[in-house]
C-alpha positions in Angstrom: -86.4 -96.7 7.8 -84.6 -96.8 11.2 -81.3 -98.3 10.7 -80.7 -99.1 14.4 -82.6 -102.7 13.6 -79.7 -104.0 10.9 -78.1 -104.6 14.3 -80.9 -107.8 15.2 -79.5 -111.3 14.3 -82.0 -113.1 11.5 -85.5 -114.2 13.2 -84.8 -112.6 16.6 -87.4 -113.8 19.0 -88.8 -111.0 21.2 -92.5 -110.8 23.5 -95.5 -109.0 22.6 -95.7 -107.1 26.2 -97.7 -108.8 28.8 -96.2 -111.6 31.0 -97.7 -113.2 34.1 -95.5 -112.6 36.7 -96.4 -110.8 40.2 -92.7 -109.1 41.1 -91.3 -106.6 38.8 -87.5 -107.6 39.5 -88.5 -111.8 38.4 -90.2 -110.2 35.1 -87.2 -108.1 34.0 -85.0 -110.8 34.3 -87.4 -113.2 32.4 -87.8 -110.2 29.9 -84.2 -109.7 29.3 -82.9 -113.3 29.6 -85.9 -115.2 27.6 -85.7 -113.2 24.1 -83.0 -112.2 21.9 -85.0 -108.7 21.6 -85.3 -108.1 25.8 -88.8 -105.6 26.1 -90.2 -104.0 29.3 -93.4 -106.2 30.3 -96.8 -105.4 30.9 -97.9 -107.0 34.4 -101.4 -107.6 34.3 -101.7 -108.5 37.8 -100.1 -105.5 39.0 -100.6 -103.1 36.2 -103.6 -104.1 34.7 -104.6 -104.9 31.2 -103.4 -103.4 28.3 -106.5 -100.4 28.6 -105.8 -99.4 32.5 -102.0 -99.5 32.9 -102.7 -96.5 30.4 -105.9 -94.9 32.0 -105.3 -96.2 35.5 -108.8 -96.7 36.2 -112.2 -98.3 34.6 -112.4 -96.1 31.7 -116.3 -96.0 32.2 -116.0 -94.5 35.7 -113.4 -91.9 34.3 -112.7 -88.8 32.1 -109.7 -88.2 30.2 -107.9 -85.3 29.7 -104.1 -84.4 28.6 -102.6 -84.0 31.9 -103.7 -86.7 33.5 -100.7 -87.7 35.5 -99.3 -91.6 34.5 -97.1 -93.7 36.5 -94.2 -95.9 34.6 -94.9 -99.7 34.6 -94.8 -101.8 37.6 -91.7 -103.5 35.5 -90.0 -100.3 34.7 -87.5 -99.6 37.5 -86.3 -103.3 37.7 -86.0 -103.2 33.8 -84.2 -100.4 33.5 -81.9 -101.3 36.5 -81.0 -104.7 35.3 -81.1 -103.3 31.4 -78.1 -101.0 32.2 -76.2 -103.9 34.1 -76.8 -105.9 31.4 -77.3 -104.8 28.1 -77.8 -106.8 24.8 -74.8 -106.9 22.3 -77.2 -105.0 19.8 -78.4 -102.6 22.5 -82.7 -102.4 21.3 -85.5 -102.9 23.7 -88.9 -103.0 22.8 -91.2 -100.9 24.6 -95.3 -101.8 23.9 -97.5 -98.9 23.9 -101.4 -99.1 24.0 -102.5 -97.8 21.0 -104.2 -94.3 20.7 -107.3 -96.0 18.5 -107.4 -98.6 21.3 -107.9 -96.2 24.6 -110.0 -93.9 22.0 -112.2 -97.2 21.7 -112.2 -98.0 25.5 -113.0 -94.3 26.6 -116.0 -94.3 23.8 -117.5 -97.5 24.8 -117.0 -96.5 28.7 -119.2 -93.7 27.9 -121.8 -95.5 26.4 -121.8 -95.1 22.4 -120.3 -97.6 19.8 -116.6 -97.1 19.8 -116.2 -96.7 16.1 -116.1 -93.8 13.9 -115.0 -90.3 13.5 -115.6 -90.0 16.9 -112.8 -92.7 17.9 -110.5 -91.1 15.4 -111.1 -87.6 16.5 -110.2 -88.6 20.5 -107.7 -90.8 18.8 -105.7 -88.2 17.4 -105.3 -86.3 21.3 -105.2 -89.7 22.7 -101.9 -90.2 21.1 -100.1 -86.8 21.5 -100.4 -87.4 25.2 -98.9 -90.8 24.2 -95.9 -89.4 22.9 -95.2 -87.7 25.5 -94.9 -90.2 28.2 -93.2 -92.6 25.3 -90.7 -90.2 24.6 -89.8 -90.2 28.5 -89.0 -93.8 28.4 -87.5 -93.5 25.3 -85.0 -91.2 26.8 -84.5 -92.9 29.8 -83.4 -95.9 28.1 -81.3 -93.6 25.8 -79.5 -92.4 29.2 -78.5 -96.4 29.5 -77.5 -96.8 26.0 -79.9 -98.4 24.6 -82.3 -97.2 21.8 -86.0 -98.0 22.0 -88.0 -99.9 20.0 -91.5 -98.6 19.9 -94.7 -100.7 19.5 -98.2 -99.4 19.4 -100.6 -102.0 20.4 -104.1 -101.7 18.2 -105.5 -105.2 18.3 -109.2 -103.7 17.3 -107.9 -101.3 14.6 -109.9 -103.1 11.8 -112.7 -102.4 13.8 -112.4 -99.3 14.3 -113.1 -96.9 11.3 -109.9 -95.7 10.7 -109.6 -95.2 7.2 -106.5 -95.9 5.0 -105.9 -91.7 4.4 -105.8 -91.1 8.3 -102.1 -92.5 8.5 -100.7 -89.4 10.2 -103.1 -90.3 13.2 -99.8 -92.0 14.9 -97.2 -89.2 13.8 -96.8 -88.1 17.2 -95.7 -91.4 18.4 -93.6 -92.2 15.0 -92.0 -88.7 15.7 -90.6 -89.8 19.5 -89.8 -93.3 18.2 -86.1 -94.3 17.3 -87.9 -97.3 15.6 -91.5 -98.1 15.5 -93.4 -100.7 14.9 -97.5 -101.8 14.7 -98.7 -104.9 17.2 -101.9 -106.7 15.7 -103.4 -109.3 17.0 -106.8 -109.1 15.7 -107.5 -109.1 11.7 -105.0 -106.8 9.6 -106.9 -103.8 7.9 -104.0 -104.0 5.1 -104.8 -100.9 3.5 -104.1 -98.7 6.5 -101.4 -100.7 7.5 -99.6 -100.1 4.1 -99.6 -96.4 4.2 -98.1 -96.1 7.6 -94.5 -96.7 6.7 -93.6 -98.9 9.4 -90.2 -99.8 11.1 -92.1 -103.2 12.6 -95.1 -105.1 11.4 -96.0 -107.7 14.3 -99.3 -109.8 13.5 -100.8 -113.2 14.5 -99.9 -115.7 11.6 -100.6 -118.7 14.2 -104.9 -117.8 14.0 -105.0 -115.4 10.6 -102.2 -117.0 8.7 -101.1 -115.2 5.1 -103.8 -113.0 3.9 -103.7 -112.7 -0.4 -104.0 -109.1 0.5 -101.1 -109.2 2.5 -98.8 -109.7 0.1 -97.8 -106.5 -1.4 -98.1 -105.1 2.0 -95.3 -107.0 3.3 -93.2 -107.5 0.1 -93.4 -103.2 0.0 -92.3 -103.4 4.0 -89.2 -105.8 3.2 -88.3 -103.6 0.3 -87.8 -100.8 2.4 -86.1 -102.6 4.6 -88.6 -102.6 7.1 -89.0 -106.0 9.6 -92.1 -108.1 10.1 -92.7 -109.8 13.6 -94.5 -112.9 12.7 -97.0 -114.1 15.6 -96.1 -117.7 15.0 -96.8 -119.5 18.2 -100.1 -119.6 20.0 -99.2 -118.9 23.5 -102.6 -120.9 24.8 -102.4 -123.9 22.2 -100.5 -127.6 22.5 -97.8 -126.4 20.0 -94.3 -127.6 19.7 -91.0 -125.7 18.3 -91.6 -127.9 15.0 -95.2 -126.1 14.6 -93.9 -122.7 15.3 -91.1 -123.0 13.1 -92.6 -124.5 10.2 -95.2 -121.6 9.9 -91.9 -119.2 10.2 -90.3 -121.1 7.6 -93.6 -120.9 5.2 -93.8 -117.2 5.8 -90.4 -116.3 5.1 -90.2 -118.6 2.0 -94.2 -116.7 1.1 -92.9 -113.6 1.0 -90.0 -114.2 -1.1 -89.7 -112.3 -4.3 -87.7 -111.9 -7.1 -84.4 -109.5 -6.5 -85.5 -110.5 -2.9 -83.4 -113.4 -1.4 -84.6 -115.7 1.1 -81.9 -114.9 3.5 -82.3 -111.1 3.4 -86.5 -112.2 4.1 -84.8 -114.0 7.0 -82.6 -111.0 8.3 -85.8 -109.0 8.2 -87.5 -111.1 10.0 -88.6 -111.6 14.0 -90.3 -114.3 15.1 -92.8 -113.5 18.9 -96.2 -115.7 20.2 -99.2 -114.5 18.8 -100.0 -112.3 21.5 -98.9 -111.7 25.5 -98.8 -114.1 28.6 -99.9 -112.0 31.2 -103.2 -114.0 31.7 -101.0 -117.6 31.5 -98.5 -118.9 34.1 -95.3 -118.1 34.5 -94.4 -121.6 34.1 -96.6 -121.6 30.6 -94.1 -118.2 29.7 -91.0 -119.7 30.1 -92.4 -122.7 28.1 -93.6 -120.1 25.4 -89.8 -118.6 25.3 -87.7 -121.4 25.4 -90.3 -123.0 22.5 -90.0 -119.9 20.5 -85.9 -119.8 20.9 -86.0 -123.6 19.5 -87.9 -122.3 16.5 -85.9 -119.6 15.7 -83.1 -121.9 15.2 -84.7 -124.2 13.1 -86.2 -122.3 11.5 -82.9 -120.9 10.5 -81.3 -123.9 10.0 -84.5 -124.8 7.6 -83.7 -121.3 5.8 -80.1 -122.2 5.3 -80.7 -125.6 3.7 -83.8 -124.0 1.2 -81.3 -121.4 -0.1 -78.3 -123.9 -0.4 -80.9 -126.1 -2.4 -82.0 -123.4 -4.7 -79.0 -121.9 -5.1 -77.4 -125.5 -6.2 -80.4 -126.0 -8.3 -79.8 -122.7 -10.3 -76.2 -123.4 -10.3 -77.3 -127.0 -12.6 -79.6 -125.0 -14.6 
């Protein structure tokens, strides 16, 4: 488990990767200034969505082969730039990768069959190799700043997909270039696969899917190893208030409390993001999105305070 994260403060908000803006310098700053954890955004109306700021092109109308040549983000240089200027006090950005299962998918159904399958996990497996590599040169540049990079792989299909629980090593190449690394999903959880993958980061929708029972021991193994959970607890496209956000952050972190598992140490291993990216939204909406999610982090952490005052009076009496 990648110690760099015991530097985040309890309930950090961060983004999941898109945002809506159209110039690269206005998204950085947004990026760096609207979250605690500052990421490098996905620009969807100069990079794409989340398939061809990887591929660079309708996969259907192309190939793909290991050296095909990539371009960085349209956000990268400006995030860097202003990254270096001014870094965060626990120096961690998040960088959000398309997953390998994801493009396999895309590439697959451009072509004409089903997208599912040994066939997805087969392409998968190159898919992310080639991954790595351009991650790792991202990684490396922020490393050149001072900063050490969060890594995020983006599968929002993966239950979907056919990717059984034993075909964990599928993302080693990415895991091995990764500081920290971390799972994004927005779609249903396949909690057996995500089990076995000894995650840095879980993030996942709680705002649609909510708490799972088979989520459970999932997350209670993740928190015992010290790992963090992202919880996806405001919908970026619904009429939600700070209260709604931070009362399902509240009712997760109390969920997933155990015995010989306090509630503040669920707390400190805890982020709080929107349920999934902006980048179709307006920038207005985004700024609305961060400054709600702030509010709820710090109630939510006030409401975390009070619960393990109250509990720890009550077993004081007892």
């Amino acid at each position: 488990m990648s110690a760099i994260l015991d530097r985040l403060l309890a309930l950090a908000t961060t983004g999941v990767g898109s945002l809506p803006f159209a110039r690269p310098a206005e998204a950085a700053r947004h990026a760096l200034g609207g979250y605690a954890v500052p990421f490098c955004p996905q620009l969807p109306r100069l990079d794409g969505d989340m398939v061809s700021e990887w591929l660079g092109t309708d996969p259907g109308r192309c190939g793909w082969t290991t050296d095909r040549d990539r371009e960085r983000p349209a956000a990268w240089d400006a995030f860097v730039e202003q990254l270096a200027a001014k870094p965060p006090d626990h120096g961690i950005a998040k960088l959000q990768v398309t997953g390998p299962v994801t493009l396999a998918i895309a590439l697959e159904r451009g072509a004409g069959r089903v997208g599912a399958g040994a066939s997805v996990v087969s392409l998968a497996r190159d898919v992310c190799v080639w991954l790595a590599a351009n991650a790792a040169g991202q990684v490396r540049r922020l490393a050149e700043v001072g900063i050490d990079a969060l890594v995020v792989v983006d599968e929002p299909g993966l239950a979907h997909a056919g990717v059984s629980a034993v075909e964990t090593e599928l993302w080693d190449p990415l895991r091995s270039v990764s500081p920290a690394w971390g799972l994004h999903v927005c779609g249903r959880v396949p909690w057996g696969l995500v089990g076995g993958l000894e995650l840095d980061v879980l993030s996942f929708d709680v705002s649609v899917h909510g708490l799972a029972p088979e989520s459970r021991p999932v997350l209670e193994a993740l928190l015992r190893r010290g790992g963090r959970i992202a919880w996806g607890v405001l919908d970026p496209v619904g009429p939600e208030q700070a209260g709604d956000a931070s009362g399902r952050g509240t009712a997760c972190v109390s969920a997933t409390v155990r015995d010989g598992l306090p509630l503040e140490r669920v707390a400190q291993l805890s982020l709080l993001t929107p349920s999934c990216g902006t980048g179709r939204l307006s920038p207005a909406r985004e700024r609305l999105v961060a400054a709600t999610l702030d509010s709820a982090a710090q109630s939510t952490r006030d409401a975390v305070a009070a619960m393990a005052a109250k509990w720890g009076s009550d077993h004081k009496s007892a």
